[in-house]
N, C-alpha and C positions, 0 to 999 in steps of 0.2 A: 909839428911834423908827425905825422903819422904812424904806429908803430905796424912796420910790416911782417914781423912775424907772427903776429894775429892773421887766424886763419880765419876770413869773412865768412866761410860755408860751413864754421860750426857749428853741430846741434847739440846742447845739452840735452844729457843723458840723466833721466831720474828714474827711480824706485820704486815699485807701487809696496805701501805699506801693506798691502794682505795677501800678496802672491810674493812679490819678492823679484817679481819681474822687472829686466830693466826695459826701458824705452825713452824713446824720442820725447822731450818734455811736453811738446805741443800735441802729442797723442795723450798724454795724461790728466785728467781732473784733478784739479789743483784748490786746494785747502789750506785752511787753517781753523784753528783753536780758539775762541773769543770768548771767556765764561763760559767753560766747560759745555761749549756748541760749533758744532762744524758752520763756517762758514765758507764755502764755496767761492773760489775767484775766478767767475767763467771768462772774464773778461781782458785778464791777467794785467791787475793795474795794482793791485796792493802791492804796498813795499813791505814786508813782512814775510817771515820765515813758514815756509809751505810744506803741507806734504803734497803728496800725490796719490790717485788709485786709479786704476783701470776702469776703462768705461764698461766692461762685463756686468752681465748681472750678478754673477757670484762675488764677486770683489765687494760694488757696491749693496749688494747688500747683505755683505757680510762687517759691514763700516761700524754697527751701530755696536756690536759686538766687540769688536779691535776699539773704540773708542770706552769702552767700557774699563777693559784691562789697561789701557791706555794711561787711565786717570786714577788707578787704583793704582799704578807703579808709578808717574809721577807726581801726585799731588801730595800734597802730604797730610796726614788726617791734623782737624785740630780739634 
């Protein structure tokens, strides 16, 4: 049986990590982390934890930057 309080015309709502903007997840470029390299999921089939950025130019390419401080707060030096 069907659960009907599930609303079918929800859109997930995500974050852009460099603005802080929120948006429609399907307007967002969607990422993740793989040995400390962005790997892009244009396709959206990875099952794995994402971020997201805006498709601007300032966003993107300010990524390389935000992925830098990124990895200095959470990796841990050894």
């Amino acid at each position: 049986m069907p659960n009907k309080s599930v609303d079918k015309k929800h859109i997930p709502v995500r974050t852009c990590v460099i603005c802080r903007q929120k948006d429609d997840m399907h307007k967002l470029l969607g990422f993740y982390l793989l040995e400390r390299e962005i790997v892009y999921d244009i396709n959206r089939v990875v099952q794995k934890r994402k971020m997201y950025v805006c498709h601007t130019e300032d966003c993107c390419g300010s990524l390389d930057k935000w992925l830098k401080k990124f990895l200095k707060r959470h990796v841990s030096k050894k």
